[in-house]
N, C-alpha and C positions, 0 to 999 in steps of 0.2 A: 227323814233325812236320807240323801243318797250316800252310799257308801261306796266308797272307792275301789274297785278291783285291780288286780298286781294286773299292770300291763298298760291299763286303761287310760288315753291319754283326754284329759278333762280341758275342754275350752276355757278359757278366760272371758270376763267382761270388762270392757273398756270403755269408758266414762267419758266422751266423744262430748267435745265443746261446740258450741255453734256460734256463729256474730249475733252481735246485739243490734244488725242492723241490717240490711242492704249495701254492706261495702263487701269488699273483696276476702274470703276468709284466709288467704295466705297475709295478707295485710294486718293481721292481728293473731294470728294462731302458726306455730310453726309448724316449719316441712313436716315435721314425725305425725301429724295428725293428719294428712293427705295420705305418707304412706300405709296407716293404717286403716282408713279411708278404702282404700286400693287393695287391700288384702281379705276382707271384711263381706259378707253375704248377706250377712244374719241379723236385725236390727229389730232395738225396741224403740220406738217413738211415738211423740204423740199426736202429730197429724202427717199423715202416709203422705201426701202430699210434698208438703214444704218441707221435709225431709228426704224423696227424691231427689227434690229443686236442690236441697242443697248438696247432697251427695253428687249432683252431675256437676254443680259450681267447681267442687274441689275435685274431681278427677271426672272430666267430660267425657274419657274414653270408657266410662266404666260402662260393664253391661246390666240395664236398670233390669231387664225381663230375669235374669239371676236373681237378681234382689229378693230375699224374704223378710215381711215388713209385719210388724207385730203392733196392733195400737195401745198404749198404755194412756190414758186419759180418766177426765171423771166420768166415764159412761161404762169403764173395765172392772168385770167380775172380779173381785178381788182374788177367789177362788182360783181363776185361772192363769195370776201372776205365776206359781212355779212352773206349770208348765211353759213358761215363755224363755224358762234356761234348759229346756231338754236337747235345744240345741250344742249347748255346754257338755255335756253329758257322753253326746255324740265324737264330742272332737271340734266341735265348730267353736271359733270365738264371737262374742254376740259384740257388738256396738249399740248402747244406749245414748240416743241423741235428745235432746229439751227442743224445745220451741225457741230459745235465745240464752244465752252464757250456758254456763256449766249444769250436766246434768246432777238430779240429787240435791240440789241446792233452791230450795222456794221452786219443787219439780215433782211431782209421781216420780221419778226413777229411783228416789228415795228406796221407795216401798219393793224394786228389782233390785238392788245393792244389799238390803237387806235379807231377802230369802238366797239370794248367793252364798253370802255367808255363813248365812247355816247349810245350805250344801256342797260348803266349804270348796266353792268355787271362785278363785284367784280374782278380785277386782282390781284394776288398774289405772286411775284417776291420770286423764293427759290436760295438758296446760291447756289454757285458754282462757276469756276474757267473763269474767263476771263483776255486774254491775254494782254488786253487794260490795266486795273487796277496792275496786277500783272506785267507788264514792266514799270510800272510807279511807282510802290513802289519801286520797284529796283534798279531805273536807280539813285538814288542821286540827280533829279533833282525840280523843284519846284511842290509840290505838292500841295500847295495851288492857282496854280495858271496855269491848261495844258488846252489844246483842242485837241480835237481828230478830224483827219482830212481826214479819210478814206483812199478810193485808189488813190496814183499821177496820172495824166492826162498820156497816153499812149504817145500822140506824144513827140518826143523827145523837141521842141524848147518850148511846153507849158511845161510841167515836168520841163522841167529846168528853166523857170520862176516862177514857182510856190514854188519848193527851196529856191529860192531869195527871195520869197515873204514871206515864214515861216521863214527863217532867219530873215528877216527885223523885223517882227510880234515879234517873240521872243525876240529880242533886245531890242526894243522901248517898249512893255508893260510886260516885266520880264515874259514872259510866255513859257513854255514848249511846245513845237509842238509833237503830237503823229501820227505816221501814219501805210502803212503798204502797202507791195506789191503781186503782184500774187507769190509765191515760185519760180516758173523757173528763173521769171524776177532778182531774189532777186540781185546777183553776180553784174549783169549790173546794178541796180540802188547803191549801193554801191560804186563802181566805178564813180559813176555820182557823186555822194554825195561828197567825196573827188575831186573833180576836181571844183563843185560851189561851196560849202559853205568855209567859212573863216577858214582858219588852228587853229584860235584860239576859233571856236565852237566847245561845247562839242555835241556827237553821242554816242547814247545809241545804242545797236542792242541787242537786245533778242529774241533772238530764242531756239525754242522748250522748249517752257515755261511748266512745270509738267512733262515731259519726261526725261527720263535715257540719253539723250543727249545733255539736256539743256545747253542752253549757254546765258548769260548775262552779258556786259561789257561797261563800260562806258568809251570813251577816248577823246580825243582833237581829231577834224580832221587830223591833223597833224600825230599823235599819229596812227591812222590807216590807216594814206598812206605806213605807214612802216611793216604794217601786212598785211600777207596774210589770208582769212577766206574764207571759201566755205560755203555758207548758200544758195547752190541749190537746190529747190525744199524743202527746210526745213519752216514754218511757220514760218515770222520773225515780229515783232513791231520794227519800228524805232521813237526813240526821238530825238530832237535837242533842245541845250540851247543855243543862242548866249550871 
């Protein structure tokens, strides 16, 4: 752990939201995230790329050749997460960006917020739009009482026992199940969905949460064996209330 020297002024990290889309990020995230944006050199993210793109989105004057760009992905040495706050250390504030809503949250930057901490370097969570929170005010279901459950298991016979298993969860301790799958997948686990869970549990599906295509709807399983919805390749959060 680093320790602190009299004098020594220690950078912050700031927890930098992104869109959950291709719309305009002052359209969902307020001014203080631009001007942070604007002050900022130092970045962890997890593709260099679409993390330029979107740092010129929100402040087009800035100068990208400054930029120092750090990738945090599943291909990153574990090993070499702390060295990616020595910029901290230096004086510089770092910005941790995601790939879409808030970092830390169903993200690696997780795994950067936590070695901050222990070298007890100031993190700074800014507003912005995650699709977890924003399908769960929505859906009408308990809010006082969800978990968030990431991605189902890929094999088919575990995914379908894991179903069974949130259903069951949800029933016995009045809790909301939140989850979420890869976009291609979306169609075929929907399909799955209505075939395990009980006709009389409620399914939330929010998709393309902020976006001009948004859709969020809450019905009895029952209720959307009798719809047809295409949410191919579209970002989707699914909830279940048994």
């Amino acid at each position: 752990m680093e320790e602190e020297k009299p004098g020594l002024v220690i950078g912050k990290v700031y927890l930098i939201p992104t869109t959950l889309g291709d719309n305009a990020p002052l359209e969902v995230m307020p001014i203080s995230v631009k001007g942070t944006i604007e002050r900022i050199d130092h970045y962890i993210v997890e593709n260099e790329k679409t993390a330029r793109r979107f740092i010129k989105r929100v402040s087009p004057s800035k100068s990208q050749p400054d930029l120092h760009l750090q990738s945090l992905n599943k291909y990153t040495n574990p090993e070499e997460i702390p060295s990616f706050l020595d910029p901290c250390i230096h004086g510089h504030d770092i910005g941790i960006l995601s790939e879409a809503g808030c970092p830390g949250i169903a993200d690696p930057g997780a795994d950067v917020v936590r070695v901050a901490h222990e070298r007890r370097v100031k993190v700074v969570p800014l507003v912005g739009p995650s699709s977890i929170l924003m399908a769960m005010m929505s859906s009408g279901m308990n809010g006082q009482n969800f978990a968030f459950n990431g991605y189902l298991p890929i094999d088919n016979a575990e995914r379908k026992k894991m179903i069974k298993s949130l259903e069951r969860l949800s029933r016995d301790k009045g809790q909301s199940q939140i989850f979420m799958e890869t976009p291609y997948r979306n169609n075929k686990l929907v399909k799955e969905l209505i075939r395990t869970l009980q006709k009389s549990t409620r399914l939330c599906i929010a998709c393309d949460i902020t976006l001009p295509t948004e859709f969020i709807s809450t019905k009895s399983v029952h209720e959307w064996s009798e719809i047809e919805v295409d949410l191919d390749k579209r970002p989707t959060i699914y909830i279940i209330h048994a």
